[in-house]
C-alpha positions in Angstrom: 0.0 0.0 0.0 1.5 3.5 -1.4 -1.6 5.5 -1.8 -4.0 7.8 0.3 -6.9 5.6 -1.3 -5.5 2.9 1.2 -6.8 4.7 4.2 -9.9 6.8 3.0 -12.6 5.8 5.2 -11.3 3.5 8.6 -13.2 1.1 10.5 -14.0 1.3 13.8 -11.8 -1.7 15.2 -13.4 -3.9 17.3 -12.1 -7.3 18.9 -15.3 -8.1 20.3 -16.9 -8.2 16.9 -18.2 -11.1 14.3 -19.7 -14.9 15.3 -16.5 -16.3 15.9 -13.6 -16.3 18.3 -10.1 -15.6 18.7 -7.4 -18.1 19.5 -3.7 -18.4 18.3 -3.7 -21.1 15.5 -0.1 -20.9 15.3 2.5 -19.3 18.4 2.4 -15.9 19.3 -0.3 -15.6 15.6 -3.8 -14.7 16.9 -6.8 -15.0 14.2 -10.5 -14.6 14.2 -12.1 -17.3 13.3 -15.6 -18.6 12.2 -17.3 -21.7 10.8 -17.6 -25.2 11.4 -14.7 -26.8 13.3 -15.0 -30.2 11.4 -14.8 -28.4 8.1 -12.4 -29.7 5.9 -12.3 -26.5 3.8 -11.1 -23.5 4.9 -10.4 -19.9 3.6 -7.8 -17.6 5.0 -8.9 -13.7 4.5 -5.8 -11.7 4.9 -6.7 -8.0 6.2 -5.8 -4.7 5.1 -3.5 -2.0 6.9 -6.6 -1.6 9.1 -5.9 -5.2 10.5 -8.2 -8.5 12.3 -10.3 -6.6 14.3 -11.9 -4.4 11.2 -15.9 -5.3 11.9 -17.0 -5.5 7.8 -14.2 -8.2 7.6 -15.2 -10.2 10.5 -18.4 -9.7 9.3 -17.5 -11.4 5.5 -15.7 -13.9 7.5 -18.9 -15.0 9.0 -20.4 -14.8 5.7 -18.1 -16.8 3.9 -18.4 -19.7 6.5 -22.2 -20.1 6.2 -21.3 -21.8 3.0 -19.2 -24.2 4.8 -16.0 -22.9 4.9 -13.7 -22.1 8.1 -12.8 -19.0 8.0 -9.6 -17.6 9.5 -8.5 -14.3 9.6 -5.0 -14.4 11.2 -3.4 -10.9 13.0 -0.9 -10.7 10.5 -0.4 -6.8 12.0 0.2 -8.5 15.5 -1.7 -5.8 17.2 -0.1 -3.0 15.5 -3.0 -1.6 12.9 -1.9 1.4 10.5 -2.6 4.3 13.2 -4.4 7.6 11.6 -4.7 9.4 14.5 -1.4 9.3 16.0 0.2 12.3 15.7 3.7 10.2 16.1 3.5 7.6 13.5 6.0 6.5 11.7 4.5 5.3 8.8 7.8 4.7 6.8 8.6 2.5 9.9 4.9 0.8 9.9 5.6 -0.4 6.1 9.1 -1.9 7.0 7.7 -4.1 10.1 5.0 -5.0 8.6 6.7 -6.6 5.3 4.4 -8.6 3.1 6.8 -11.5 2.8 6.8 -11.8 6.1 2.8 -11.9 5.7 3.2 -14.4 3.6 5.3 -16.6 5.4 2.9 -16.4 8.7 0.0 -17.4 6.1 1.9 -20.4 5.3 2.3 -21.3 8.7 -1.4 -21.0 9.5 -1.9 -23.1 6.7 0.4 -26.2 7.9 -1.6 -25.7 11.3 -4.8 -26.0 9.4 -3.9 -29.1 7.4 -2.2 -30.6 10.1 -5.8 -30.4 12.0 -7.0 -32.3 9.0 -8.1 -29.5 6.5 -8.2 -31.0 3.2 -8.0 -27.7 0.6 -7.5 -23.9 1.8 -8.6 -20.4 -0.3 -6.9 -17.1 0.4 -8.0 -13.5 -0.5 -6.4 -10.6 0.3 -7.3 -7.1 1.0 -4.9 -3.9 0.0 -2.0 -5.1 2.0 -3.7 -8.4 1.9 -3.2 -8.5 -1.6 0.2 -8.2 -1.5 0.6 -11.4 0.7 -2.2 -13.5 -1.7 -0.3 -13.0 -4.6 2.8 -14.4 -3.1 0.8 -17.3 -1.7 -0.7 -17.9 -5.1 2.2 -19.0 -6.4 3.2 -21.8 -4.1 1.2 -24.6 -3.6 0.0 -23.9 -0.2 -3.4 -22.8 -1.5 -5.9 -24.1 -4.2 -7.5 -20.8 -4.9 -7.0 -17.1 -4.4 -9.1 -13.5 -4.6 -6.9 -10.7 -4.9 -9.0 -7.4 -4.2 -8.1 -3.9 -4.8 -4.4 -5.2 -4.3 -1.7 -3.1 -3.1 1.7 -3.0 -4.8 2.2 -6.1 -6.7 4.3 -6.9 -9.8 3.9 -9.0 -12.8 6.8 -11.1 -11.7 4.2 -12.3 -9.3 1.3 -12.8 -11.1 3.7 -14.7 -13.6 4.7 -17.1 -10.7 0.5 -17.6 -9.9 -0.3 -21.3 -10.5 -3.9 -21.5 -8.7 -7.3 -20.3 -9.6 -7.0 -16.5 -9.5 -9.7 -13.5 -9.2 -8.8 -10.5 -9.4 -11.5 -7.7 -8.6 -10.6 -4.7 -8.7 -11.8 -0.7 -9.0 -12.7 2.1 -11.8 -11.2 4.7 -9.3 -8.0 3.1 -8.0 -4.6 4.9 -7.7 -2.6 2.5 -6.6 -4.0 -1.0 -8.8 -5.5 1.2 -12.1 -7.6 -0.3 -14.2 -5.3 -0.8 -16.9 -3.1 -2.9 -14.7 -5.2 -5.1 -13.8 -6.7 -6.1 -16.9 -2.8 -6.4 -17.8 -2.2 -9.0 -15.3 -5.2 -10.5 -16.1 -3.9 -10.8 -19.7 -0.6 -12.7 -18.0 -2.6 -15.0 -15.9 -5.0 -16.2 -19.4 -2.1 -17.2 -20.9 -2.0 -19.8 -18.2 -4.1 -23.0 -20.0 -3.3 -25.0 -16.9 -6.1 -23.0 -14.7 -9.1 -20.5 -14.7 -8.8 -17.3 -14.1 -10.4 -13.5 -14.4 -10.2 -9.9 -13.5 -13.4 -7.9 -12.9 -13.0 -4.1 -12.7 -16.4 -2.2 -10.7 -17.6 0.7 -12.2 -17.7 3.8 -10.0 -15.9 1.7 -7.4 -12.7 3.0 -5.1 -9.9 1.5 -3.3 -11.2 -0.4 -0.6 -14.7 -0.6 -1.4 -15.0 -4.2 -0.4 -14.5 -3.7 3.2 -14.7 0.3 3.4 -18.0 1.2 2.1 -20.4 3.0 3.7 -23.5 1.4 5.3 -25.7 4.4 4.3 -24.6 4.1 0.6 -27.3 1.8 -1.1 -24.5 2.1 -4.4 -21.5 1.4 -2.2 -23.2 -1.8 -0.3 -24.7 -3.3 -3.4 -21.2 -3.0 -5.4 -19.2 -4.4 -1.8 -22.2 -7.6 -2.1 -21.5 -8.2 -5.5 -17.8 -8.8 -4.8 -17.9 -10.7 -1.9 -20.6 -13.0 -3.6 -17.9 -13.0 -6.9 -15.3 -14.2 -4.2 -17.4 -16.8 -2.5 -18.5 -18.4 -6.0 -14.8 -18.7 -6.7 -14.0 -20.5 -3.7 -16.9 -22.3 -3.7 -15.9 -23.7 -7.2 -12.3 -24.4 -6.7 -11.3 -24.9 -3.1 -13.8 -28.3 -2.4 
């Protein structure tokens, strides 16, 4: 994440929010998580700069498991959200700590802890900074699908390494993943015969719209529904 877009409109965080519960799947990693616990499918929903606790994603969390999914949404910000309203911020030093390798690697970790519990096949989307972690994951084989959504940074080295089902959904108004990008990397990734793939830009949708929207928007809801049910049908289709 690079852009102002990234932190336009900032949940209220709350750890007592969603259906599910918090417990540390892996040491020292906590994560929200919902569903059935004999599931054998499971999706992992990596967060934006605004981290676990954001209410909207706990709340597509929930979602997402009353298809029969667990859903985990791991504290990949361990505690340490993107902070607007500290006057003594570093932000420069926020974006070093908080290194999307190093998401990635503690997403891979949650996902031997899941499969060694007996999950059979594991989704991942990411969010913004989430994105940035997915796209890594996508090309490895710890996953068997991925939703990359209004991504931040990420290069076509990476989508060239993708080897799972990927969606990417992404926004009209979007300073940091254009349009034109997107459908760019979706042009990489249908070169790929070996498995499906698509991009989806919204119209008159902006960074973060999945999980920023406003409640009183009937526009902004309806375009954030239509994306999570795009996500859900991907998962549903690939990660079984």
């Amino acid at each position: 994440m690079s852009s102002s877009q990234c932190l336009e409109n900032p949940p209220v965080l709350n750890p007592n929010s969603g259906l599910g519960r918090v417990e540390e799947i892996t040491s020292g990693l906590k994560s929200y998580i919902t569903g059935s616990p004999t599931s054998k499918l499971a999706i992992v929903l990596a967060c934006d700069a605004f981290g676990y606790e954001a209410p909207k994603l706990r709340k597509l969390a929930d979602k997402i498991a009353e298809a029969g999914f667990l859903v985990v949404v791991p504290d990949f910000l361990y505690g340490d959200p993107y902070q607007l309203n500290n006057p003594q911020f570093d932000r420069d030093s926020w974006m070093k700590k908080h290194d999307t390798v190093k998401g990635c690697d503690d997403a891979k970790k949650v996902i031997a802890a899941l499969k060694s519990r007996g999950i059979s096949a594991v989704g991942a989307a990411g969010f913004c900074w989430g994105g940035m972690v997915v796209v890594k994951l996508a090309g490895s084989d710890d996953i068997q699908a991925a939703v990359i959504l209004h991504p931040g940074w990420i290069t076509a080295d990476e989508i060239n390494a993708v080897k799972v089902p990927t969606a990417i959904l992404g926004a009209e108004t979007d300073q940091i993943s254009p349009p034109e990008q997107m459908k760019q990397f979706g042009e990489i990734l249908a070169a790929k015969s070996e498995f499906e793939s698509y991009v989806k830009i919204f119209d008159g949708a902006v960074h973060g719209w999945t999980l920023r929207y406003d409640d009183e928007d009937d526009s902004a809801v309806k375009k954030a529904e239509e994306a999570h049910s795009d996500m859900l049908k991907w998962f549903t289709k690939f990660v079984k």
